[in-house]
DSSP file (Angstrom, degrees, kcal/mol; ACC not computed):
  #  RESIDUE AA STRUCTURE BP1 BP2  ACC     N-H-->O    O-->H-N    N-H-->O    O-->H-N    TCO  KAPPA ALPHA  PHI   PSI    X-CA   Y-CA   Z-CA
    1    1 A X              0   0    0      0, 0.0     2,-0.6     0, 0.0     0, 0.0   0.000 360.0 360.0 360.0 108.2    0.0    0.0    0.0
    2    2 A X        -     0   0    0      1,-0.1     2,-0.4     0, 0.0     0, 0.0  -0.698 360.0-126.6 -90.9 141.9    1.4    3.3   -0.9
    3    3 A X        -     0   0    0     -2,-0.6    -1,-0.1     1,-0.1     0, 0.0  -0.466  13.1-126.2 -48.3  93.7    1.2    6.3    1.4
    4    4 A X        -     0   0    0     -2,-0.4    -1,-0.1     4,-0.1     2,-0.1   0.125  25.3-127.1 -49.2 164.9   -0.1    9.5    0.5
    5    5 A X        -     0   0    0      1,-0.1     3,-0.4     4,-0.0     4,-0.4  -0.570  34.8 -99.1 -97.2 173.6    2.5   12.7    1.3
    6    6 A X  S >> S+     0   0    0      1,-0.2     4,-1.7     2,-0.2     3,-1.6   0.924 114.8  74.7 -68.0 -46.8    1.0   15.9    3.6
    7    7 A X  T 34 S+     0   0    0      1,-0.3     4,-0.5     2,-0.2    -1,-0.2   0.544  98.7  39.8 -98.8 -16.0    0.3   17.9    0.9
    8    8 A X  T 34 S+     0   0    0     -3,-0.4    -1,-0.3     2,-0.2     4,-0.3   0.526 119.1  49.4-105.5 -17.9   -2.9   15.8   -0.3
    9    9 A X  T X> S+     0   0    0     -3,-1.6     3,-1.6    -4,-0.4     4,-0.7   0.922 108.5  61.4 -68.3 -43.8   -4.2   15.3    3.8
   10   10 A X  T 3< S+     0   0    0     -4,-1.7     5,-0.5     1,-0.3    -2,-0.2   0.735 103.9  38.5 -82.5 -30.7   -3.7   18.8    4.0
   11   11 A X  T 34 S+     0   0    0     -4,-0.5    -1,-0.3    -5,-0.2    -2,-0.1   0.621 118.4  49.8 -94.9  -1.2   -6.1   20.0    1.5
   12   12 A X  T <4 S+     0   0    0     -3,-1.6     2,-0.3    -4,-0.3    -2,-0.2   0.369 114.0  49.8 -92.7  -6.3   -8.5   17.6    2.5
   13   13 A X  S  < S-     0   0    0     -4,-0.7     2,-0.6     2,-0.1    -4,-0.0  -0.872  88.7-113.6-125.8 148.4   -8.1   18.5    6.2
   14   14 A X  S    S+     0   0    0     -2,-0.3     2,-0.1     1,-0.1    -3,-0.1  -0.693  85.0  96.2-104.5  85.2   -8.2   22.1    8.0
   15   15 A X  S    S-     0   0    0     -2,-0.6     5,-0.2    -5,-0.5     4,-0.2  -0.568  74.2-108.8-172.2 116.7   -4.6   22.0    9.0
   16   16 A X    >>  -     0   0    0      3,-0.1     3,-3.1     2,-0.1     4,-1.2   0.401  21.8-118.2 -39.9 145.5   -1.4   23.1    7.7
   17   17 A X  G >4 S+     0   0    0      1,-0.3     2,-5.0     2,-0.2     3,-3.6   0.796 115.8  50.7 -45.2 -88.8    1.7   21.1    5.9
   18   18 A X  G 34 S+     0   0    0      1,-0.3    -1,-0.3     2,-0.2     4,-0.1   0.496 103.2  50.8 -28.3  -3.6    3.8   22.2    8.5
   19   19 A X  G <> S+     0   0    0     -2,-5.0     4,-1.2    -3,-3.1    -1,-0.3   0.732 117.9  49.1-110.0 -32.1    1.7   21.1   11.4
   20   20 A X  H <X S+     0   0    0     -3,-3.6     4,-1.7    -4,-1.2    -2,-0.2   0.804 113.1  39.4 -44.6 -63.3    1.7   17.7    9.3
   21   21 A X  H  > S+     0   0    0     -4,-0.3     4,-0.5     2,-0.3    -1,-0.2   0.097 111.9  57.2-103.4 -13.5    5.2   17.2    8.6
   22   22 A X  H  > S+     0   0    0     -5,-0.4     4,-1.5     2,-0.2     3,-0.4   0.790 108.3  53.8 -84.6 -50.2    6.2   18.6   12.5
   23   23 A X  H >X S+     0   0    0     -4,-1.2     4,-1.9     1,-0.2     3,-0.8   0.980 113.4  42.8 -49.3 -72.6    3.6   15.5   13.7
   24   24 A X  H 3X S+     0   0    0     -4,-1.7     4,-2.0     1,-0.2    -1,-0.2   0.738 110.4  54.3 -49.8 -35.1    6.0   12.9   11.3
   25   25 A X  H 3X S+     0   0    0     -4,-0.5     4,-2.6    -3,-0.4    -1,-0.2   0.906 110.4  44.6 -85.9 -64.2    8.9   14.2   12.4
   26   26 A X  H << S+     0   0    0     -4,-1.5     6,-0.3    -3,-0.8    -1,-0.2   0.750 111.4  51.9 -35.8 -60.0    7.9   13.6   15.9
   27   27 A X  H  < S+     0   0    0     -4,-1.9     3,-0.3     1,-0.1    -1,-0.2   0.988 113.4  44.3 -56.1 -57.7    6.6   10.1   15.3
   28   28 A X  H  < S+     0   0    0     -4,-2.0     2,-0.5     1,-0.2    -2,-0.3   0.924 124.6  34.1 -78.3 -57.6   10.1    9.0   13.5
   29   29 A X    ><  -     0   0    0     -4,-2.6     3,-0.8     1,-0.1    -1,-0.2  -0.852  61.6-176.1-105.6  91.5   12.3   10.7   16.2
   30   30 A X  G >  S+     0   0    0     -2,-0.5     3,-0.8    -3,-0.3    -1,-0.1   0.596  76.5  73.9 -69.5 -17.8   10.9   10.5   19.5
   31   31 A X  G 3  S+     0   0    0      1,-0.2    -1,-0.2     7,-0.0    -5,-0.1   0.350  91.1  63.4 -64.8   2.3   14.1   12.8   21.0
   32   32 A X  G <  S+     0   0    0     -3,-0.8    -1,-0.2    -6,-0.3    -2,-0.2   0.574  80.5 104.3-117.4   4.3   12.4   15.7   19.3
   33   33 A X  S <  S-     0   0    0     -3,-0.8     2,-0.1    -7,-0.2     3,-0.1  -0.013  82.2 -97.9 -53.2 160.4    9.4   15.4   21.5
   34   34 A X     >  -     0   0    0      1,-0.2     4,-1.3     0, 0.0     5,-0.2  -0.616  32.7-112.2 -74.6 159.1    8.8   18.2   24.6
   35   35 A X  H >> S+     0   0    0      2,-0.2     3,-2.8     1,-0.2     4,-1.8   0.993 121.3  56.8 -36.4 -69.4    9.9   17.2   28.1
   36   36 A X  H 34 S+     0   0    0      1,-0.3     4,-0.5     2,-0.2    -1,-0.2   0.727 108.6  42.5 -47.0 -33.3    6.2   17.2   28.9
   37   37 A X  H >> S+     0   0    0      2,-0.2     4,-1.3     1,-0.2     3,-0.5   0.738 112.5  54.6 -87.4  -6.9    5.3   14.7   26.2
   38   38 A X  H <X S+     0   0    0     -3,-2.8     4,-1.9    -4,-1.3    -2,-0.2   0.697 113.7  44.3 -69.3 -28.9    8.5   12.4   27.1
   39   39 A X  H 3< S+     0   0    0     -4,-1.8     4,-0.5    -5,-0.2    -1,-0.2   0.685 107.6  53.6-102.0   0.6    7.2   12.4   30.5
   40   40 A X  H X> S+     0   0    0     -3,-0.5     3,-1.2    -4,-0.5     4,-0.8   0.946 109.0  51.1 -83.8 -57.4    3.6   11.8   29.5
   41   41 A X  H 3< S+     0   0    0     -4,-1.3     4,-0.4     1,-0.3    -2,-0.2   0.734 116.1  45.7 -52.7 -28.8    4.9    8.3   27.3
   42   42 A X  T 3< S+     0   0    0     -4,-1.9    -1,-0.3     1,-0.2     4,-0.2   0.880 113.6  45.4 -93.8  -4.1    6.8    7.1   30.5
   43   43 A X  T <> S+     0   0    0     -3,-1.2     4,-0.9    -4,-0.5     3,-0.4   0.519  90.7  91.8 -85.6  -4.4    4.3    7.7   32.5
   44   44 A X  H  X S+     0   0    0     -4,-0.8     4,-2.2     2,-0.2     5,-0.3   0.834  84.1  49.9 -11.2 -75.3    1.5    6.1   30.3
   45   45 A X  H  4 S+     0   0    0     -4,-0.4     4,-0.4     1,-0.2    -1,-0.2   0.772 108.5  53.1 -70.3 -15.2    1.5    2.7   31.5
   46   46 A X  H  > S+     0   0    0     -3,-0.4     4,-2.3    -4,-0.2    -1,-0.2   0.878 107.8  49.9 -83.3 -41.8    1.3    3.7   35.1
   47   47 A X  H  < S+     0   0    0     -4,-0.9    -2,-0.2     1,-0.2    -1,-0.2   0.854 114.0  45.8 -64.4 -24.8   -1.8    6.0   34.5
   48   48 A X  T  < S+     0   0    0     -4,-2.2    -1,-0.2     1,-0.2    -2,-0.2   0.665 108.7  52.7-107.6   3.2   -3.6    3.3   32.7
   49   49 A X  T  4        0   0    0     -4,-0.4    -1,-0.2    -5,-0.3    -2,-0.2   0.928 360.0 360.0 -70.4 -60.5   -2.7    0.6   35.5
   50   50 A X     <        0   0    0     -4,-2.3    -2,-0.2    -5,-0.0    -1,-0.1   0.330 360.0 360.0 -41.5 360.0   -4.3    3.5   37.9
């Protein structure tokens, strides 16, 4: 199955390439994340234990 690029979500969606393409970036390198989401993903399994 090939994979559409942002620029054809984006005009089908109300949200900008860049806002698209910041999200992949994010997925494929998780180091590029904020503290605050680094500390939500280790802290994940403990809220949903809770």
């Amino acid at each position: 199955m090939r994979r559409a690029g942002g620029d054809p979500i984006c005009k089908h969606l109300p949200i900008a390439p860049s806002t698209f393409y910041n999200h992949m970036a994010k997925r494929a390198n998780p180091d590029l994340l904020s503290d605050r989401a680094k500390r939500d993903t280790a802290l994940r399994p403990e809220i949903e234990r809770i």
